[in-house]
C-alpha positions in Angstrom: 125.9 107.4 112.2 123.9 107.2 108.5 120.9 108.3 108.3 120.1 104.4 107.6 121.7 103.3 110.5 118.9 106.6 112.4 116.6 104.6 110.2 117.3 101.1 111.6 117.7 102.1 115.1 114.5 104.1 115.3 112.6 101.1 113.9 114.1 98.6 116.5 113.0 100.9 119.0 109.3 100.6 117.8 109.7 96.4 118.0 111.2 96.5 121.7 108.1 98.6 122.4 105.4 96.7 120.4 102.6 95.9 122.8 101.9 92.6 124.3 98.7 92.1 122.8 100.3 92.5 119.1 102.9 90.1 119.7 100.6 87.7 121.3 98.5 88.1 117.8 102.0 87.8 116.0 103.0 84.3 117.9 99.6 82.6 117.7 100.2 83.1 113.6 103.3 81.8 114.3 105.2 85.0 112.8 108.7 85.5 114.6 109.1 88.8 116.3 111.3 90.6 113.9 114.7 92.3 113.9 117.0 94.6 113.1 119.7 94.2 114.6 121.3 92.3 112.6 120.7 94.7 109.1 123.6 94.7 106.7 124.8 98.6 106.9 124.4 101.2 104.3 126.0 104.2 103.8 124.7 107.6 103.2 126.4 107.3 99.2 125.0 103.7 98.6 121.2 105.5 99.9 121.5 108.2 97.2 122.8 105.9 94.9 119.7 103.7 95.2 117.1 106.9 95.5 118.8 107.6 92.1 118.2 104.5 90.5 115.1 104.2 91.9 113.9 107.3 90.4 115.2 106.3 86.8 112.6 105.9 84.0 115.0 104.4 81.7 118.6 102.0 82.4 121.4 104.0 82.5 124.4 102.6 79.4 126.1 100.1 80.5 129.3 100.5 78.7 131.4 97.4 80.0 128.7 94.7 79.2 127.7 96.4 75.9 131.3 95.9 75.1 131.6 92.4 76.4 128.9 91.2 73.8 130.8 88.9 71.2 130.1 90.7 67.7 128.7 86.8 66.2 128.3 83.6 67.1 127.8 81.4 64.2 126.0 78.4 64.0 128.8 76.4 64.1 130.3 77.8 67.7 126.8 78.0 69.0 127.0 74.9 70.5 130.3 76.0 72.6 129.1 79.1 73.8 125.7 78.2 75.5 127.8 75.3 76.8 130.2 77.9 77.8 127.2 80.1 79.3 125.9 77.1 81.1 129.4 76.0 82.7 129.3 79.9 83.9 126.3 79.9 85.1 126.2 77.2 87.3 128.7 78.6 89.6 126.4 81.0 90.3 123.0 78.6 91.1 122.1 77.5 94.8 123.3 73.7 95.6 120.1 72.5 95.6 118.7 74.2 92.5 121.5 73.1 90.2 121.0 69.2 92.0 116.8 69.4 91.3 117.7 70.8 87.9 119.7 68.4 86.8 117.4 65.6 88.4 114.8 67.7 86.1 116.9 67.3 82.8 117.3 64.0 83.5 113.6 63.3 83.8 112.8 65.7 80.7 115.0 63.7 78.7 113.4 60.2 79.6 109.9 61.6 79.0 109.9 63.8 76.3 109.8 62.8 72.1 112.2 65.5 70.8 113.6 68.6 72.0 110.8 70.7 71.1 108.8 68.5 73.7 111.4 68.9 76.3 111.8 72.0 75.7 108.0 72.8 76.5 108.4 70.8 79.6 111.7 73.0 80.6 109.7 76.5 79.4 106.7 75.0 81.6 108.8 76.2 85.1 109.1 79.4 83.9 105.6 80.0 84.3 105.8 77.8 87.3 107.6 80.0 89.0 110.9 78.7 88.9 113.0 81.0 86.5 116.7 79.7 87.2 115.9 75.7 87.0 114.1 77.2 83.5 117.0 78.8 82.1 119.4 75.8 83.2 117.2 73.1 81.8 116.5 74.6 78.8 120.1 75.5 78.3 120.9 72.0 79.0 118.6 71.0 76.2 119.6 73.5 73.8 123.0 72.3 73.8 121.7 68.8 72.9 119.8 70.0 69.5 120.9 73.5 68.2 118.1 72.9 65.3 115.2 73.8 67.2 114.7 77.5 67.0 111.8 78.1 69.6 114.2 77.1 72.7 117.0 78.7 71.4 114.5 81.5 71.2 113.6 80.8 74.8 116.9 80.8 76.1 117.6 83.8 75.0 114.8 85.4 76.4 115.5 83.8 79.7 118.7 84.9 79.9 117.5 88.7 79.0 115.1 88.9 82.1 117.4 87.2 83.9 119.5 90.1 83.5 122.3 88.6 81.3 121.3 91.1 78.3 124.5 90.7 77.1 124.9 87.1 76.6 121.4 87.2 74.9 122.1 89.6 72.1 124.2 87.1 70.4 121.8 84.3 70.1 119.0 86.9 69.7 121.2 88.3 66.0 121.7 84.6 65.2 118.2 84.2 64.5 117.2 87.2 64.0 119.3 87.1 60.4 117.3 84.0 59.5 114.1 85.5 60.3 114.5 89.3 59.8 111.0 90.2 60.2 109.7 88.3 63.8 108.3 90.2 65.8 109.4 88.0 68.8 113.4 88.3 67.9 112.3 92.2 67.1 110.9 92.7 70.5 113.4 90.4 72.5 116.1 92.4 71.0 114.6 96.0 71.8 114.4 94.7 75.7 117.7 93.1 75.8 119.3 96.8 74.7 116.9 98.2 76.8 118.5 96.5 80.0 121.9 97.4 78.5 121.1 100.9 78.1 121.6 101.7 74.8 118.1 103.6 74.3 118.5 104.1 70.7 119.1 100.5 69.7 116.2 99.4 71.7 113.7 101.6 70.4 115.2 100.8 66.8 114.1 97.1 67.4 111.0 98.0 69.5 109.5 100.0 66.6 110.1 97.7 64.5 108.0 95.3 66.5 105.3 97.8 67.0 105.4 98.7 62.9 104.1 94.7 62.8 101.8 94.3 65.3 100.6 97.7 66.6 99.1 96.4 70.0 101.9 94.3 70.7 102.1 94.0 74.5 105.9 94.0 75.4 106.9 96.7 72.9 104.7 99.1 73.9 104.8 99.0 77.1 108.9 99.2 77.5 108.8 101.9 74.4 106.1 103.6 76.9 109.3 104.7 79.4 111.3 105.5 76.8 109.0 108.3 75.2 108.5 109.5 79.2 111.7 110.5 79.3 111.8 112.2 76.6 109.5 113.9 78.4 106.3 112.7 75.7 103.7 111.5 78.8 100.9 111.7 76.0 102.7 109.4 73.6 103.9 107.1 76.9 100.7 106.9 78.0 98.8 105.8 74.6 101.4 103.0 74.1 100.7 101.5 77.8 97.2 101.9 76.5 97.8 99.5 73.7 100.1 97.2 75.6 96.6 96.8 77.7 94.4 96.6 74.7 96.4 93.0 73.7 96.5 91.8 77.8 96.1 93.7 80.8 98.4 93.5 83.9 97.6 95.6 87.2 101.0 97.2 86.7 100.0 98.8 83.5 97.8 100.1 85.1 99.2 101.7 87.8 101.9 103.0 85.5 98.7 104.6 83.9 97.6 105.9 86.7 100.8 107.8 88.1 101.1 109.2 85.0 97.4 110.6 85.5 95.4 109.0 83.1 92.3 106.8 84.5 91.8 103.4 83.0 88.4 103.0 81.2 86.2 99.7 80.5 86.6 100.4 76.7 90.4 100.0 77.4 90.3 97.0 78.2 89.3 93.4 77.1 87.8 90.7 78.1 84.8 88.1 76.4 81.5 89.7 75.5 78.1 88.4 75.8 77.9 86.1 73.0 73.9 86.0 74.1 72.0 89.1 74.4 70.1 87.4 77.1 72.3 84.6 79.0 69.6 84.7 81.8 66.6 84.4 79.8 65.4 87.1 81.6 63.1 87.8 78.4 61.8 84.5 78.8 59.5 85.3 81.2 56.4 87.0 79.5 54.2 89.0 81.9 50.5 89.3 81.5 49.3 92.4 79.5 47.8 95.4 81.0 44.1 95.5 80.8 43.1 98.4 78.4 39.1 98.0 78.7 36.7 96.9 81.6 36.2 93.5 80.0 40.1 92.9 80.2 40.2 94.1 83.8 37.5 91.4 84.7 38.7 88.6 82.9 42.4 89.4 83.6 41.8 89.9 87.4 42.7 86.3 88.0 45.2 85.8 85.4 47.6 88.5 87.4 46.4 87.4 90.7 47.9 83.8 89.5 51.2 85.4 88.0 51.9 86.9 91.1 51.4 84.4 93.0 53.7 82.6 91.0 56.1 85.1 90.8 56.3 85.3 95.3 56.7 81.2 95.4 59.6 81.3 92.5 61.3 84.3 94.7 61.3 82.5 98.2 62.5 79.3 96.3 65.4 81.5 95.4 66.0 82.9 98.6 66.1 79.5 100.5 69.2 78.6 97.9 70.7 81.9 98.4 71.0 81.4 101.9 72.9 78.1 101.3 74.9 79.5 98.2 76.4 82.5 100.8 77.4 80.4 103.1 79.1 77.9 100.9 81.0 81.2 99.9 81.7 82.2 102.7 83.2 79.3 104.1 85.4 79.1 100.7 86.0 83.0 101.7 87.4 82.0 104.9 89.4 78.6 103.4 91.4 80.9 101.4 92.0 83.4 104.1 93.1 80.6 105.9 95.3 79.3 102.9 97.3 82.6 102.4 98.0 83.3 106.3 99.3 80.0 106.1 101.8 81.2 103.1 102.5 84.4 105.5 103.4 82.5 107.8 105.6 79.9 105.6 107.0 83.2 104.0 107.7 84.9 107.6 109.4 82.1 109.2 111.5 80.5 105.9 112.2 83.9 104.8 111.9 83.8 101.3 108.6 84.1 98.9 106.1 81.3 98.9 103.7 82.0 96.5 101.1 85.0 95.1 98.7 85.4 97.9 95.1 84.9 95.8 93.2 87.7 97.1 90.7 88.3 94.2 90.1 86.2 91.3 92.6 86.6 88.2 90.3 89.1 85.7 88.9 90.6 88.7 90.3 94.4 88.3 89.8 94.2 84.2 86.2 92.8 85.4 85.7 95.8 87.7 86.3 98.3 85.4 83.4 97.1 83.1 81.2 96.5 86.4 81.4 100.1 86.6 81.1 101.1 83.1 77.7 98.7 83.2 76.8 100.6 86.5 77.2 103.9 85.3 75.2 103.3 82.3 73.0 101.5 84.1 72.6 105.0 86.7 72.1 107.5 83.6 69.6 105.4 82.1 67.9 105.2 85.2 67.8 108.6 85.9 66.6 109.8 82.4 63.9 107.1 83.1 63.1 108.6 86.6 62.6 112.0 84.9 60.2 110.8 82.3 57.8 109.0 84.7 57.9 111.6 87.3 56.7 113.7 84.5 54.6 111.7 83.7 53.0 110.6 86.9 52.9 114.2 88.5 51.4 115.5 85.5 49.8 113.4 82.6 48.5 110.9 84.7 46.9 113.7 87.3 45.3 115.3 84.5 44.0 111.9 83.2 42.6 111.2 86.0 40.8 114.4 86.5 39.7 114.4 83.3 38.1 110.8 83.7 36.0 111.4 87.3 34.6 114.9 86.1 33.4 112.5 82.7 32.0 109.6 85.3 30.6 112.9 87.4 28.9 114.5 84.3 27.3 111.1 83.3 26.5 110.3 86.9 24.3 113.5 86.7 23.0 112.6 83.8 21.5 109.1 84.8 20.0 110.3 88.3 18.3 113.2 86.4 16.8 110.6 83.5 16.2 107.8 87.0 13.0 107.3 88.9 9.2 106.8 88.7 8.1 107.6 85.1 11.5 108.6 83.6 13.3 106.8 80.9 15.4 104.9 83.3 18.0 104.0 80.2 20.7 102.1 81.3 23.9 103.9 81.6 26.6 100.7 81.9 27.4 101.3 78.4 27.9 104.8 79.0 29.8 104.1 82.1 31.8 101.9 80.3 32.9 103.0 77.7 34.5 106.4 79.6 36.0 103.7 82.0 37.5 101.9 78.5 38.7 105.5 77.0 40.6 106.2 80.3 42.0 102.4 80.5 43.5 102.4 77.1 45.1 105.9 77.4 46.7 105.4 80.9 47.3 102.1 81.4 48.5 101.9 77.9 51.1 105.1 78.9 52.2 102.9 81.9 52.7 99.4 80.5 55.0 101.2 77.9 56.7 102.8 80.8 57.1 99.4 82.4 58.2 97.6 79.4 61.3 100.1 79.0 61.9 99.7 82.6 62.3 95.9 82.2 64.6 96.4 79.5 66.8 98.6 81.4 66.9 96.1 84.1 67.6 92.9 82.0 70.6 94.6 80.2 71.9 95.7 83.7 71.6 92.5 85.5 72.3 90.5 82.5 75.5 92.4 81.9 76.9 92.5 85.4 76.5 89.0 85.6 78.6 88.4 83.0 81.6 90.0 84.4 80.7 88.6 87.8 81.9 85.2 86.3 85.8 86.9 85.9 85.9 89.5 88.9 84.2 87.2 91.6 85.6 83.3 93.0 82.7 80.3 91.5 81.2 80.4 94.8 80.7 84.3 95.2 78.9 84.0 91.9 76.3 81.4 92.5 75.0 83.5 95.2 75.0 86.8 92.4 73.3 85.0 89.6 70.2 83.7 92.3 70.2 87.7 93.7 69.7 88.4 90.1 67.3 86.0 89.3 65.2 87.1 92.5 65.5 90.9 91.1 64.3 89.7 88.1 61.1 88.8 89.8 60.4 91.9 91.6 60.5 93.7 88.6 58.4 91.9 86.8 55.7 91.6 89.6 54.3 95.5 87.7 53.9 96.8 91.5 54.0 100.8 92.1 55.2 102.9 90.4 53.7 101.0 87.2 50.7 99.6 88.9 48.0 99.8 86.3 44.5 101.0 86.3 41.7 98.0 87.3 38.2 98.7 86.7 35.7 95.9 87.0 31.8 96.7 88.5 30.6 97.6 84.6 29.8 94.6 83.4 27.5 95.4 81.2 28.1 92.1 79.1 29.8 88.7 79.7 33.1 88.9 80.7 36.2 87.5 78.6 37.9 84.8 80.0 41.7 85.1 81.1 44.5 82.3 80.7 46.7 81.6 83.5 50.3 80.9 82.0 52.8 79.5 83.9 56.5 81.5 84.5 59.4 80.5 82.2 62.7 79.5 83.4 66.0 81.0 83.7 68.8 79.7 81.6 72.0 79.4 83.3 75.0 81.5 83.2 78.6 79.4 83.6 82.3 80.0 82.9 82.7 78.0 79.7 86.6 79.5 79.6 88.3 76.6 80.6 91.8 76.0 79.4 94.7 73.2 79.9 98.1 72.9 79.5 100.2 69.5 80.3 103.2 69.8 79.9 104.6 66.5 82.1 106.3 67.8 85.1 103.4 70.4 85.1 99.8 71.1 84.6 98.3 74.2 83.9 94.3 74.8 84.3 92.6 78.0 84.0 88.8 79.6 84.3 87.5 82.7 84.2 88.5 83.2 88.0 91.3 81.3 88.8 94.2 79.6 87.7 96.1 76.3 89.4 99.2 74.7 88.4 99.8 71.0 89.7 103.5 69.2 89.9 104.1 66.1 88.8 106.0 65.1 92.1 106.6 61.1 90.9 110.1 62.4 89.6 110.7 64.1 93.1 110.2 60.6 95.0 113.0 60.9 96.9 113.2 64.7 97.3 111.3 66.4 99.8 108.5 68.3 97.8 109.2 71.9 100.3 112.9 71.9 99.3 111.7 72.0 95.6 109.4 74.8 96.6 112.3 77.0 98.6 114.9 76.1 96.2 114.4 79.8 94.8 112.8 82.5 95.1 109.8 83.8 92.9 111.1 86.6 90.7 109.3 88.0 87.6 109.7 90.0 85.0 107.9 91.5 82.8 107.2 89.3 79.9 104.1 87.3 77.9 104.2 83.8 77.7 102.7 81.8 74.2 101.6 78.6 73.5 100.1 77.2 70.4 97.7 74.1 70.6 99.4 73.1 66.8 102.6 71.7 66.4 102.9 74.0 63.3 105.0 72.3 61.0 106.0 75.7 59.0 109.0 77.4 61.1 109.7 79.4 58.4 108.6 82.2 59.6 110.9 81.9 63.1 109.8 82.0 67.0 105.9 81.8 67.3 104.7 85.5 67.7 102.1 87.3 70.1 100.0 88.5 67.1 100.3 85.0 65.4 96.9 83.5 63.9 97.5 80.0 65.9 95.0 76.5 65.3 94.5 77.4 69.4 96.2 78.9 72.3 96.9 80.7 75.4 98.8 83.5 76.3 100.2 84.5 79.7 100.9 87.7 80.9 103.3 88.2 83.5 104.1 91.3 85.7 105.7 92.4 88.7 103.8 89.8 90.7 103.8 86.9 88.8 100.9 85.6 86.6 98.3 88.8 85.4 96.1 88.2 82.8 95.7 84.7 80.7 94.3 84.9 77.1 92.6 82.2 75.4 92.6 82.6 71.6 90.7 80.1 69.3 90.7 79.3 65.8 89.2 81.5 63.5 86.5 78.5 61.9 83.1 79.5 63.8 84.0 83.8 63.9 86.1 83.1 66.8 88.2 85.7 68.0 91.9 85.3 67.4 93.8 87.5 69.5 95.1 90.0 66.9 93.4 93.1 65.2 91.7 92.4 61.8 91.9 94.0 59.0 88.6 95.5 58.5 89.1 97.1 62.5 91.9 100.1 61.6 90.4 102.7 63.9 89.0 102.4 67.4 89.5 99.5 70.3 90.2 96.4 68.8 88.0 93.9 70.7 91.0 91.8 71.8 91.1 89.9 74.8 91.0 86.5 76.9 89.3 85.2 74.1 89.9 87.6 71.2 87.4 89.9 68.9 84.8 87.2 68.7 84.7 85.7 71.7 82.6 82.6 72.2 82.6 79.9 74.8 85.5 77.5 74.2 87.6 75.3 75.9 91.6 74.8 74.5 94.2 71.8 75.6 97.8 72.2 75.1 100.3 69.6 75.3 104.0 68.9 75.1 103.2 68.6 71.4 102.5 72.4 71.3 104.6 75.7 70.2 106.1 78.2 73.2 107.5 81.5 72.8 108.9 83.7 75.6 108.3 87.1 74.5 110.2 89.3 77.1 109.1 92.5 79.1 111.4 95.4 80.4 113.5 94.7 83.1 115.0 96.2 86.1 116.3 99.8 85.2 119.1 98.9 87.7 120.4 96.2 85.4 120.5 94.1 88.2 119.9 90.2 87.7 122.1 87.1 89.1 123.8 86.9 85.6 124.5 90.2 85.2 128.0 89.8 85.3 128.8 86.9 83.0 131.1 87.8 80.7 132.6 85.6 77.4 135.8 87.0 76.9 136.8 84.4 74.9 134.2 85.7 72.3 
């Protein structure tokens, strides 16, 4: 018996003997009790084989698809061989996808203006999701207008992280020798030897890429696994640190991480603060400290009414804060509710269903600068505790020492000069004008005090509210920005430690009179990220949290929606997905490219598990941000993100009408992919 057969049995044992309660749990989910009785067998050889494979950083050469690879394919035969590919690859699709994808052409075709629409509409299931009715589509259309360089571009990159490197390479050095210096046929061309094998091709190509755009997200990150093993972990991990600078992707991170190095807040990016103060927590002015006895009198009233205002602002707050956590907890729960339902759909149909959304999109990028704010916010505060605890253990003791032996001296003084037949002067004055020395010095020392502490507390809560909008769901946030608002008002309500001085039975003259102000208002704080992309069969939206995509099912009419869903599984690979808002009517320069200066756009970054990181990039007319490191910015962290180096609030549309460019990620080191085998022999 195998050790994997050991393995198997061992683990059946532990299902006959799961407990009653579990699969009572188990049923009313509606998850089957499962099996393994019926597990293909492995050998001993084929489990070292995969322990070795798994353990590989780089492919190993694959020397009979490296010599498969037609040496050209000129514009004229191009035509015949994707035909050729396509007639080859449709042998290998499920029944039902190659039936939904050719319903899908069909549609595409109707619909669409030109081929650079359709093609949009075909590239649009890639990010859907649906990789193999992608390719087959877009093939399909390809064959119909060999002109239009983006899907060929496309294609090709499909068919790379579909594992069929081979077939790619061709197409790849077609256009590649009409546009020598793109950084998208660069890179595609440095993953597509990558998956072959051939290390030194790939990093030829993925240098290349990197000498154009140094942050370039694809080439960095694959040439990151090449320089590991070489056994250069410092190099590998400062180019996965650049892959993240252009988009970040939980994997990148945990390749960071096994390789040691701890992600920082300044290593990543996402929109700034375009206002110091979204809150308007600066808005509201407190009353000023009373330095003299005159200002303690006539200001008595003013603060009694500022507080007073402050307490009926805070339970107003907390009355809506009640509501807003409920309302997110209920959402909470809908969506718990939602993704045991895709458990269970997964369980029981046994095959993927979707990306379970456990946290909002941004949220790990989000958390990261949550914690850089925190810690700041935690040294600050305890440089801040060691100056006032200095202060009020010492400076203020000795001020206030100082001030009753003065009130004590001139106390003497008056009761000596006081009674029958003395000079009975008055000693208000006197009196008051110690009480005024002592005012000014301490309450002066602890309205500055106060004042700094304010600061420290607007920055803090203004800051963290701002990456509450990407790391928490809409809901979650409403309740965070009222908890903020309410901290907002204890602060400024100037209770202990920085309650001042008041002394008020001196009133040697008539008082001034105070003003009673009324409290500002908050401003609000809102995701204005908002992003669309129609495509026809699909709609894209996207906020700062989250990120829904919505079928067109009218062309499905007579198709039951769930076979669409099942017809294959969800498989990713590493790769970024770009759109440009403009047309562009200059293809000169080839395949739209990741550090491309676009009219407006969005990026998509996919991993592992699908969908990571989105990136909105705006035109450059206002100081927006556009996604790509400018000139003046050699050295440092280029402040690129979801929404570029300037980011401002901005919403961006795409349609049909747009540019997309597949830039493709590393693959599998296996080589493995369901085209992996195709070969053109007659090439």
């Amino acid at each position: 018996m195998s050790e994997m057969e050991k393995m198997m049995e061992m683990a059946q044992m532990e299902m006959d003997n799961m407990d009653p309660e579990t699969l009572r749990m188990m049923d009313s989910m509606g998850i089957k009790k499962p099996s393994f009785k019926n597990v293909p067998k492995v050998s001993d050889k084929q489990l070292k084989d995969a322990w070795e494979v798994e353990n590989r950083i780089v492919p190993k050469k694959d020397v009979d698809r490296i010599a498969a690879i037609p040496k050209t394919v000129t514009d004229g035969r191009m035509g015949a061989y994707i035909t050729s590919i396509q007639n080859k690859a449709a042998t290998l699709l499920k029944p039902e996808v190659k039936k939904m994808a050719d319903k899908i052409y069909s549609y595409i075709k109707s619909k669409s203006k030109n081929s650079a629409e359709a093609g949009n509409m075909a590239a649009g299931l890639w990010i859907a999701g649906k990789p193999e009715m992608a390719y087959f589509t877009l093939g399909k259309i390809c064959a119909d207008d060999l002109t239009n360089t983006d899907n060929l571009s496309n294609y090709a990159s499909m068919l790379s992280m579909l594992g069929a490197q081979q077939l790619a390479i061709p197409i790849l050095n077609n256009l590649s020798t009409k546009f020598p210096k793109n950084s998208t046929l660069l890179n595609n061309l440095g993953q597509a030897w990558f998956g072959l094998g051939d290390i030194a091709k790939a990093e030829k190509y993925l240098d290349s890429t990197i000498r154009i755009y140094a942050y370039h997200p694809q080439a960095n990150y694959t040439k990151s696994f090449i320089e590991e093993s070489k056994g250069n972990k410092t190099e590998a991990v400062n180019l996965v640190k650049r892959s993240i600078l252009h988009s970040y992707s939980k994997e990148k991170e945990d390749r960071l991480r096994k390789m040691g190095h701890k992600l920082t807040a300044k290593e990543v990016s996402l929109p700034k603060n375009t206002k110091a103060d979204p809150l308007n927590l600066g808005g509201f002015a407190t009353p000023p400290f009373p330095k003299s006895v005159d200002e303690c009198i006539a200001m008595e009233p003013e603060w009694t009414a500022y507080r007073q205002q402050l307490k009926e602002q805070a339970v107003a707050l907390k009355t809506s804060l009640k509501a807003a956590w409920q309302l997110a907890m209920d959402m909470q729960q809908k969506r718990s509710n939602e993704n045991i339902a895709m458990v269970k759909a997964s369980v029981n149909a046994g095959s993927p269903q979707g990306v379970l959304t456990l946290v909002p999109m941004h949220a790990s990028a989000a958390y990261l600068k949550q914690n850089e704010v925190m810690d700041e916010y935690s040294r600050r505060m305890a440089e801040f505790g060691k100056k006032t605890t200095a202060f009020f253990n010492g400076t203020a003791v000795q001020l206030k020492r100082e001030y009753e032996a003065a009130m004590e001296k001139l106390h003497e003084e008056d009761l000596e000069q006081t009674g029958e037949g003395l000079p009975n002067k008055d000693f208000c004055p006197r009196y008051k004008e110690t009480s005024d020395k002592y005012l000014n010095t301490y309450n002066g020392a602890v309205e500055s005090f106060f004042k700094e502490y304010l600061e420290i507390q607007k920055k803090y809560l203004n800051e963290t509210t701002h990456w509450q909008i990407y790391s928490e769901w809409p809901e979650k946030f409403e309740a965070h920005k009222l908890e903020a608002k309410i901290a907002w008002l204890g602060a400024l309500s100037a209770e202990s430690p920085f309650s001042f001085e008041s002394i008020t039975k001196y009133k040697c003259a008539k008082p001034l009179m105070g003003k009673t102000g009324k409290l500002s208002k908050f401003d609000d704080v809102a995701c204005q990220y908002n992003d669309s992309m129609d495509l026809k069969i699909i709609k894209f939206t996207h906020n700062c949290s989250r990120m829904t995509s919505e079928f067109d099912f009218m062309f499905l009419n007579y198709v039951r929606k769930d076979d669409f869903e099942r017809a294959e599984s969800d498989t990713y690979i590493s790769s970024t997905f770009k759109i440009s808002a403009e047309a562009g009517k200059d293809l000169k320069a080839g395949p739209l490219k990741v550090e491309a200066k676009v009219g407006g756009g969005i990026e998509f970054e996919f991993g592992q598990q699908g969908i990571e990181d989105v990136v909105l990039i705006a035109e450059a007319k206002v100081g927006a941000g556009t996604g790509i490191l400018d000139e003046d910015e050699k050295s440092g962290s280029p402040g690129i993100g979801i929404a570029g180096k300037d980011a401002f609030p901005t919403t961006v549309e795409v349609g049909v009408e747009g540019r997309i460019s597949i830039i493709s990620g590393k693959g599998s080191v296996s080589g493995t992919g369901e085209l992996k085998n195709i070969k053109m022999a007659e090439w």
